[in-house]
C-alpha positions as CSV (number, residue, x, y, z in Angstrom):
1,X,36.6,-14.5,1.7
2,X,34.3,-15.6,4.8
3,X,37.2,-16.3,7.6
4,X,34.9,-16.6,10.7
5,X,31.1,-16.7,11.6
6,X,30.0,-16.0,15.0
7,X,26.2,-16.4,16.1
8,X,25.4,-13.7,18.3
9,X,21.8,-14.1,18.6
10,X,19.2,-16.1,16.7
11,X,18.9,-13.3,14.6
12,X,22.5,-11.8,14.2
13,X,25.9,-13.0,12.9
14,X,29.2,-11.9,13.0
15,X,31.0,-12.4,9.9
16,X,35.2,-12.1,10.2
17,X,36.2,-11.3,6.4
18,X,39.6,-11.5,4.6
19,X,40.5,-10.1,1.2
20,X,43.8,-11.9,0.2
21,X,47.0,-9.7,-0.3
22,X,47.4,-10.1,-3.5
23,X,44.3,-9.0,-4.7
24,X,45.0,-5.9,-2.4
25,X,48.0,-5.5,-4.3
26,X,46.9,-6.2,-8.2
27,X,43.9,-3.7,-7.7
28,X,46.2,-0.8,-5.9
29,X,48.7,-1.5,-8.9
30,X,45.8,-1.0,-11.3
31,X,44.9,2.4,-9.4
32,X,48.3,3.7,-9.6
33,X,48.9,2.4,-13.2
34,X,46.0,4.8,-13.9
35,X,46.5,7.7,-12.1
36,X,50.5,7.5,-13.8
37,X,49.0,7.5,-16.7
38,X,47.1,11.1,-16.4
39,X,48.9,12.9,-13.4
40,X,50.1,16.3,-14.1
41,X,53.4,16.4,-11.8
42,X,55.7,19.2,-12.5
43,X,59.0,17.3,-13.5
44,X,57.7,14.6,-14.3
45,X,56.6,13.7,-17.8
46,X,53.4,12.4,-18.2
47,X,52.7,8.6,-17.6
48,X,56.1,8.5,-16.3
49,X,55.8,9.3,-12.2
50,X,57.6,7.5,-10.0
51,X,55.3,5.3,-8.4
52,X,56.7,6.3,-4.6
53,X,55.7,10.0,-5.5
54,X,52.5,8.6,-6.6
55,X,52.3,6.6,-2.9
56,X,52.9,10.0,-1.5
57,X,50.2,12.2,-3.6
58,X,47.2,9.9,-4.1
59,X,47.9,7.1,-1.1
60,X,44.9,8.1,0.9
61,X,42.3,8.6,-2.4
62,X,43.5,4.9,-3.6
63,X,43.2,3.4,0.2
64,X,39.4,4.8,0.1
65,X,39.1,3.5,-3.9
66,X,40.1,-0.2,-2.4
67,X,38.1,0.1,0.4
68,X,34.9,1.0,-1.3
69,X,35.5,-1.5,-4.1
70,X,37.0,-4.5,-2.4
71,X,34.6,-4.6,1.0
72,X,31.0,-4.7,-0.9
73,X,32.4,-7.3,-3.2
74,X,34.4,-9.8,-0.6
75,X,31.4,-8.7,1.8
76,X,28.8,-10.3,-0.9
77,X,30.7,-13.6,-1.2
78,X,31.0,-14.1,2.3
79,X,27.1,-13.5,2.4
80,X,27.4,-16.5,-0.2
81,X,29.3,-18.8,1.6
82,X,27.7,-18.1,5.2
83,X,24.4,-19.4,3.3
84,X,22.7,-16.8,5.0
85,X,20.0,-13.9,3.8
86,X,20.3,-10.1,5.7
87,X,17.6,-8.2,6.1
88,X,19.6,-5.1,7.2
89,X,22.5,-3.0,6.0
90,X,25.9,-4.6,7.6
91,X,27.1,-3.2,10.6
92,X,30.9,-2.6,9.9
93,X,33.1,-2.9,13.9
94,X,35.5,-1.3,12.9
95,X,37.6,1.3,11.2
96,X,39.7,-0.8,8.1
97,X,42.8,0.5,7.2
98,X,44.7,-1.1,4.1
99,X,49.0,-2.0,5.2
100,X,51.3,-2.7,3.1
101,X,51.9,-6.8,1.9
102,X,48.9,-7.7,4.6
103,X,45.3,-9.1,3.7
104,X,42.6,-6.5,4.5
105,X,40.4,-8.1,7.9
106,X,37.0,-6.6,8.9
107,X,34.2,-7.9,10.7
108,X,30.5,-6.6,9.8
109,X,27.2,-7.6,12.1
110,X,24.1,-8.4,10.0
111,X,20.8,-9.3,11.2
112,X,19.0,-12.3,10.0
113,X,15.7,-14.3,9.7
114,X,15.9,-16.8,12.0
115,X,15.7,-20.6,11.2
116,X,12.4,-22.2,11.8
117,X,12.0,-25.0,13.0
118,X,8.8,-27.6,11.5
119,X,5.3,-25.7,11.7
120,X,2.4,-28.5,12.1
121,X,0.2,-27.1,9.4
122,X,-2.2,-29.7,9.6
123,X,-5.1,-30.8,11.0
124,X,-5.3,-27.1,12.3
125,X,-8.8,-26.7,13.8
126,X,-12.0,-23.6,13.2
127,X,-14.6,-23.1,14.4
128,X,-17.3,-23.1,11.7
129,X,-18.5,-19.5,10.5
130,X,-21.8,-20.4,9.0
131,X,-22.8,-18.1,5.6
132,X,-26.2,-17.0,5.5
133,X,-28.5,-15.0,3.4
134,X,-31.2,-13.1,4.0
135,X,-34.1,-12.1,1.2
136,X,-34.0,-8.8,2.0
137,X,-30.0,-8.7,1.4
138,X,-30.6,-9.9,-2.3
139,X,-34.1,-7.1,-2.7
140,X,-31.3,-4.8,-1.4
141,X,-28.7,-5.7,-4.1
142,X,-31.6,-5.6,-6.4
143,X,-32.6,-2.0,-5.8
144,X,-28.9,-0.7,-5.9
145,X,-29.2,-1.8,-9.2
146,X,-31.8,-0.4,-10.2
147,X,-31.2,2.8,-8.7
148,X,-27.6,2.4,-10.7
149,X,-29.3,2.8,-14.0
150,X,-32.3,5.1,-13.1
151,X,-33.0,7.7,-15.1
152,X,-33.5,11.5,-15.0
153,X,-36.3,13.2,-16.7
154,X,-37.7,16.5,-17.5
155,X,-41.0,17.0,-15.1
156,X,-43.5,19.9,-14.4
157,X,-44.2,18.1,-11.0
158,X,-42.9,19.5,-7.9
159,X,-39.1,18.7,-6.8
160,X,-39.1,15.6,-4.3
161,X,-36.2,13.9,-2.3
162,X,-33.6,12.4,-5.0
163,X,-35.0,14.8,-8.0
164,X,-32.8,16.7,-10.1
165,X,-32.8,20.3,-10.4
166,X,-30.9,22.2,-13.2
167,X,-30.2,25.6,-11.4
168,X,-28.7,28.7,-11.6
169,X,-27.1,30.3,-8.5
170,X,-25.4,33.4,-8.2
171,X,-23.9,34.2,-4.6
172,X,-23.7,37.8,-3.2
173,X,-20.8,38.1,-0.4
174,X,-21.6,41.7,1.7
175,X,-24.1,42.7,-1.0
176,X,-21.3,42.2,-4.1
177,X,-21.2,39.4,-6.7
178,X,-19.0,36.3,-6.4
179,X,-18.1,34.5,-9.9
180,X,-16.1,32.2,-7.9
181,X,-19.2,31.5,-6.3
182,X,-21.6,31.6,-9.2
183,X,-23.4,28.4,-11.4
184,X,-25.1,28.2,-14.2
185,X,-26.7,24.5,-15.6
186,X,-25.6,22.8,-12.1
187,X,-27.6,19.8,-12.1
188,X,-28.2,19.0,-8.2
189,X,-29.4,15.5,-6.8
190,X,-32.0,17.0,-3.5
191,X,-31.1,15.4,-0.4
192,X,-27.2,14.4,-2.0
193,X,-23.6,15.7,0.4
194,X,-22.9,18.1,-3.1
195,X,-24.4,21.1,-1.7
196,X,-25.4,22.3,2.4
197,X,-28.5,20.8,3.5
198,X,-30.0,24.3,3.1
199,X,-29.9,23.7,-0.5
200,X,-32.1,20.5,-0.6
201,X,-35.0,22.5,1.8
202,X,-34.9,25.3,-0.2
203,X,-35.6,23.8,-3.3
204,X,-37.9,20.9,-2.0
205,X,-41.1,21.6,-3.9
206,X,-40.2,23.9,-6.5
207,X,-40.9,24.0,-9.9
208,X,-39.4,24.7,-13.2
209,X,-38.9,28.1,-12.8
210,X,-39.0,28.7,-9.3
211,X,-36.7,30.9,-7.3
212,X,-35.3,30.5,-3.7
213,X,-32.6,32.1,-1.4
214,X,-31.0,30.8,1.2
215,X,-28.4,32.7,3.3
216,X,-25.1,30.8,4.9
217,X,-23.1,31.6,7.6
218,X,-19.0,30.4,7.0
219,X,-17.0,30.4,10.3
220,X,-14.4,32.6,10.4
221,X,-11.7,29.6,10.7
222,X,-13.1,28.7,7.1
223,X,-9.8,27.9,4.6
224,X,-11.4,29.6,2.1
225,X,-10.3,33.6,2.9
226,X,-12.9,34.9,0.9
227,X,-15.7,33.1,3.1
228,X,-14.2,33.1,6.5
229,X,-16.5,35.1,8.8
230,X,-19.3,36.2,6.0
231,X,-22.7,35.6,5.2
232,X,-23.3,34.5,1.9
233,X,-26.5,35.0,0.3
234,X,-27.5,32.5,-2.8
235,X,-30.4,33.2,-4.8
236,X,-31.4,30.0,-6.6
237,X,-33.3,29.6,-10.0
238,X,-34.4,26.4,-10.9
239,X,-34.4,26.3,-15.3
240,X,-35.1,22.7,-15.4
241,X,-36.9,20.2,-12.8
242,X,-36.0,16.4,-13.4
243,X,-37.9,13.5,-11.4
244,X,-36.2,10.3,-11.3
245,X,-37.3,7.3,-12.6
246,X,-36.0,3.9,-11.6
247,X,-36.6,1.0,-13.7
248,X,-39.1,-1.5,-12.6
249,X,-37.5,-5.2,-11.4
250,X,-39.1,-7.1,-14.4
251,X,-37.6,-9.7,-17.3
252,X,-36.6,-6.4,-19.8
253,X,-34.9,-5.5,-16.5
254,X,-33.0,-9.1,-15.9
255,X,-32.4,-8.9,-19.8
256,X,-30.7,-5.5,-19.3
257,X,-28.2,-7.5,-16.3
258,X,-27.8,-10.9,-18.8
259,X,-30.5,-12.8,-17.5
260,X,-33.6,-14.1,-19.0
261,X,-35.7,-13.6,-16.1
262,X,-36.3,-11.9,-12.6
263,X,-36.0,-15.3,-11.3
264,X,-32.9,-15.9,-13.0
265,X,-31.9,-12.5,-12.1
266,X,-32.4,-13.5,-8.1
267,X,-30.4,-16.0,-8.7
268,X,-27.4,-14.5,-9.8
269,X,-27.6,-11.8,-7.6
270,X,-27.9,-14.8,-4.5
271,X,-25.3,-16.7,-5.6
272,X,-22.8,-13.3,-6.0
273,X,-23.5,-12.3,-2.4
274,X,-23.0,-15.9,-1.2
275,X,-19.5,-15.3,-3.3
276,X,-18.8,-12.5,-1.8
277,X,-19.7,-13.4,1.8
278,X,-17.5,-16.4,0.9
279,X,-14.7,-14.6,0.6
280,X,-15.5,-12.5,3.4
281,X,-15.5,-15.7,5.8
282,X,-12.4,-17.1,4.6
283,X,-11.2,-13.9,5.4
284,X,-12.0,-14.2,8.9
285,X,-10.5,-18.4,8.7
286,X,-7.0,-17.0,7.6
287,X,-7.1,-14.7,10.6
288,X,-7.8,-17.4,12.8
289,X,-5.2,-19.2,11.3
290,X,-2.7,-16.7,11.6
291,X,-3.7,-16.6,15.1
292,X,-3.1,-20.6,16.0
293,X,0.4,-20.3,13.9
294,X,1.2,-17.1,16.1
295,X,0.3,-18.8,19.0
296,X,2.2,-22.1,18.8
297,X,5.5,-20.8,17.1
298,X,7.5,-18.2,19.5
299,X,10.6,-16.8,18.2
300,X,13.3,-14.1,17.8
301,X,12.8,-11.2,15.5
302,X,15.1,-9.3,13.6
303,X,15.1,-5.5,15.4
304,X,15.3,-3.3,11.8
305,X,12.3,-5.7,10.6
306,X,9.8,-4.5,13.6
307,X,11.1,-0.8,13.2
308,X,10.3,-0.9,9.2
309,X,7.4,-1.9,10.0
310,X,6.4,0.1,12.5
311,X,7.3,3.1,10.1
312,X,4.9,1.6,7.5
313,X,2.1,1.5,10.5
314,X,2.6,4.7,11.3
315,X,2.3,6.4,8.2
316,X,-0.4,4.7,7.3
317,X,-2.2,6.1,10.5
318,X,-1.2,9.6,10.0
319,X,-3.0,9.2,5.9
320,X,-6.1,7.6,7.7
321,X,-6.0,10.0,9.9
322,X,-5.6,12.9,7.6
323,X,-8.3,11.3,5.3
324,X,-10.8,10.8,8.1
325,X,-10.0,15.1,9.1
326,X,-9.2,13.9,12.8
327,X,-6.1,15.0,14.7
328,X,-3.0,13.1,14.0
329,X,-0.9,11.6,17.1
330,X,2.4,12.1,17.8
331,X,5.3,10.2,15.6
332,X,6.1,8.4,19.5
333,X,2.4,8.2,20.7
334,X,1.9,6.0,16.8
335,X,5.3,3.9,17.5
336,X,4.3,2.6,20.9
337,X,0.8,2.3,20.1
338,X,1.9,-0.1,16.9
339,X,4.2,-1.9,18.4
340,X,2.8,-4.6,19.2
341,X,1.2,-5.4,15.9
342,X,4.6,-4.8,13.7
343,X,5.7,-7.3,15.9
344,X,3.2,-9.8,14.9
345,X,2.8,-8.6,11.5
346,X,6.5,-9.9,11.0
347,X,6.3,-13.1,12.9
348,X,3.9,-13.8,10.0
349,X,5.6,-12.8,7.0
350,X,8.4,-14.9,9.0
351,X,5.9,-18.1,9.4
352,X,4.3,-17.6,5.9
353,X,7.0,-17.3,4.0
354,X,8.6,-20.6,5.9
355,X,5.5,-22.4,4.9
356,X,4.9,-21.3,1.7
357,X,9.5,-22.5,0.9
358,X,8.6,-25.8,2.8
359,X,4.9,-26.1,0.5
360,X,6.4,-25.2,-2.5
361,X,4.0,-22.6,-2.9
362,X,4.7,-19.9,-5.4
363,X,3.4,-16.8,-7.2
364,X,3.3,-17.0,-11.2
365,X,2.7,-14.0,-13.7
366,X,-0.7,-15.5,-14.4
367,X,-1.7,-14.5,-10.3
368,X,-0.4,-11.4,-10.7
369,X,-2.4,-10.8,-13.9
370,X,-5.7,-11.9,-12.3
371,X,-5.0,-9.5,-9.1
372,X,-4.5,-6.7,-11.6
373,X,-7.4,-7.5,-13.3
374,X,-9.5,-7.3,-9.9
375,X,-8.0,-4.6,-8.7
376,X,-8.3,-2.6,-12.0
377,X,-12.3,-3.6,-12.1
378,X,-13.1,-3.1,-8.3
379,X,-11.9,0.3,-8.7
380,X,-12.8,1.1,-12.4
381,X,-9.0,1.6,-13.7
382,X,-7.3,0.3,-17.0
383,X,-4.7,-2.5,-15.5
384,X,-1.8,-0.6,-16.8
385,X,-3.0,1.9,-14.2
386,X,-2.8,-0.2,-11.3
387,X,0.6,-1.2,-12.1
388,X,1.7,2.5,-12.2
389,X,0.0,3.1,-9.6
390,X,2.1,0.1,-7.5
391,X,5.2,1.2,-9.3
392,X,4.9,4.9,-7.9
393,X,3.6,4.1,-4.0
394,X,5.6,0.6,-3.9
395,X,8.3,1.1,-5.9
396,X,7.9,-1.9,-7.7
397,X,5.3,-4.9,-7.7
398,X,7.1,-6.8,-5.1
399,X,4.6,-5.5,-2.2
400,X,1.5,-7.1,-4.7
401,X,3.4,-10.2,-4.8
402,X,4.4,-10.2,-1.2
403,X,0.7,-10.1,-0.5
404,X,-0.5,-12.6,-3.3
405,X,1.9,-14.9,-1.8
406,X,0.3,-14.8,1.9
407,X,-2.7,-15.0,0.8
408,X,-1.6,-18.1,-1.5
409,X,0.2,-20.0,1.4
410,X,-2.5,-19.1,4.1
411,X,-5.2,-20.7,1.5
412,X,-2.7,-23.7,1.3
413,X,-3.4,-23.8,5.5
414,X,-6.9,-23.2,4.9
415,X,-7.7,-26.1,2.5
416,X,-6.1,-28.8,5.0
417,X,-7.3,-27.5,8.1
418,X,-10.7,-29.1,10.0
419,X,-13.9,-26.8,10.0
420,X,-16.1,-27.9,13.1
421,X,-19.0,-27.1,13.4
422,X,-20.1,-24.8,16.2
């Protein structure tokens, strides 16, 4: 039971703990009362040991049975009665020993969230972020989707930028054939990142039919052994040339995108990029307002929070790093480089999740359907996917509903803040 709390810091206690004697005794009775019943002790019959030679044998195995039993329990309830929420693993001061007819003491150091205060959510002030949009952004939309459902077709005109060509290329590496190397049927968008460059000039205004060779130099720190250092000479046949065709913006078009017109069609698309650029500014609001509450509320951090989180920065620097091929900093250069945002980035899960308690605000299976939903169609997965996916990098979908829950609370801020114009 909870004897004593000490505040050490607005983000640290001290909590004294006391677990009574007796219970000391009936669980070290229970131990011995099971180890008498199976201990092999020659002279002794089975189930019949003398519980001082038990004391003598097993004494130090049953002290460390209690102490890993009794301290996680008793340390739980005084978590309980403190009223208070650790963020850390306890910090046990000392070495615990159990004695003989005496209540087991032993004081642990946990770090806290601190308390906060009242956060004047209200009335908060932003500058206006006007949305515009321009024709040309909605002819652009337009001609991405075209382009999306343009079609490929068979042509005895000359190859031009964005044609297909169905080749065949067989690669000779110091005069020899490479398989490895080797297509057959390869269709080939000219002027696309699939192939080198040299590709797309070779075959610009060929024919069904045509041949071309092209010979590439690999550098000799190439990870592929077989290439480092060599010329490699492709000799290109293309078996089918395919010009591409993309649909004209008229009403079988709009019909094809579940309109009845091209003017209903603009509309649509308009009113989806003003959506999306919607979004996009209230994007940029909740910044802002993460800002003013960061700026007007100073307080203590909890220590293990910043360095979890400065973990998580890091590593997700070294992936971006990776995935953008540039060199990756050092672990120390990463820490003190993130620093100061982990700092910030936990003053606001802090702030946010104080708000959201004080607002009521709250996170139902139905949001976390919806998210799945988007993030399943954004990036063309089933939903079950996404939630493996969350339950293999997060662990669980906690870290969705962490975020959904910001994003709630900081849309709670948003609606009764003041947009003035600029």
């Amino acid at each position: 039971m909870l004897q004593e709390i000490e505040e050490l810091s607005p983000t640290k206690r001290k909590l004294t703990i006391n677990v009574p004697t007796e219970v000391i005794k009936s669980e070290s009775d229970s131990a011995y009362n099971e180890i008498r019943a199976n201990a092999k002790i020659p002279g002794f019959r089975q189930g019949k040991v003398p519980k001082s030679i038990l004391i003598k044998k097993f004494s130090k195995n049953v002290e460390a049975q209690l102490i890993e039993k009794l301290v996680p329990e008793y340390y739980m309830k005084a978590v309980s009665e403190a009223k208070i929420e650790p963020v850390s693993y306890p910090q046990i001061d000392e070495q615990m020993a159990i004695k003989d007819d005496q209540p087991l003491s032993f004081s642990v150091t946990v770090e806290i969230k601190p308390v906060i205060g009242d956060i004047a959510i209200d009335g908060i002030k932003l500058k206006e972020k006007p949305l515009t949009i321009e024709d040309n952004e909605v002819e652009k939309a337009l001609n991405s989707m075209r382009e999306a459902k343009a079609l490929y077709a068979v042509s005895e005109e000359a190859l031009g930028e964005n044609d297909m060509a169905i080749m065949e290329s067989e690669a000779y590496i110091d005069g020899e054939l490479s398989e490895e190397m080797t297509y057959k049927g390869y269709p080939f968008v000219l002027g696309s990142n699939e192939m080198p460059k040299e590709f797309t000039d070779a075959l610009m205004g060929k024919k069904t039919g045509e041949t071309a060779e092209i010979s590439l130099k690999f550098e000799a720190d190439n990870p592929n052994k077989t290439l480092a250092g060599k010329e490699v000479v492709f000799k290109i046949t293309v078996t089918e040339a395919k010009k591409k065709h993309i649909p004209p913006l008229d009403d079988d078009f709009a019909k094809d995108n579940d309109c009845d017109s091209v003017e209903e069609l603009n509309t649509k698309v308009r009113d989806h990029i003003s959506e999306q650029k919607q979004s996009m500014i209230n994007l940029d609001y909740k910044k802002d307002i993460l800002d003013e509450l960061l700026k007007n509320n100073d307080f203590a951090v909890p220590e293990s929070m910043i360095k979890g989180e400065i973990e998580s920065l890091v590593e997700r620097e070294k992936e971006e790093a990776m995935r953008r091929g540039q060199e990756v900093k050092s672990d120390d250069e990463l820490k003190k480089a993130s620093e100061a945002n982990a700092r910030d980035n936990v003053k606001s899960v802090i702030l946010l999740e104080a708000i959201g308690k004080k607002e009521n605000v709250q996170v139902n299976d139905d949001d976390t359907k919806k998210a799945i939903e988007e993030i399943a169609a954004r990036n063309n997965l089933k939903p079950e996917e996404v939630t493996k996916l969350y339950a293999a990098r997060e662990g669980s979908m906690d870290a969705l509903k962490s975020r959904l829950f910001a994003d709630k609370v900081l849309e709670h801020i948003l609606e009764k803040s003041t947009i003035e114009k600029s």
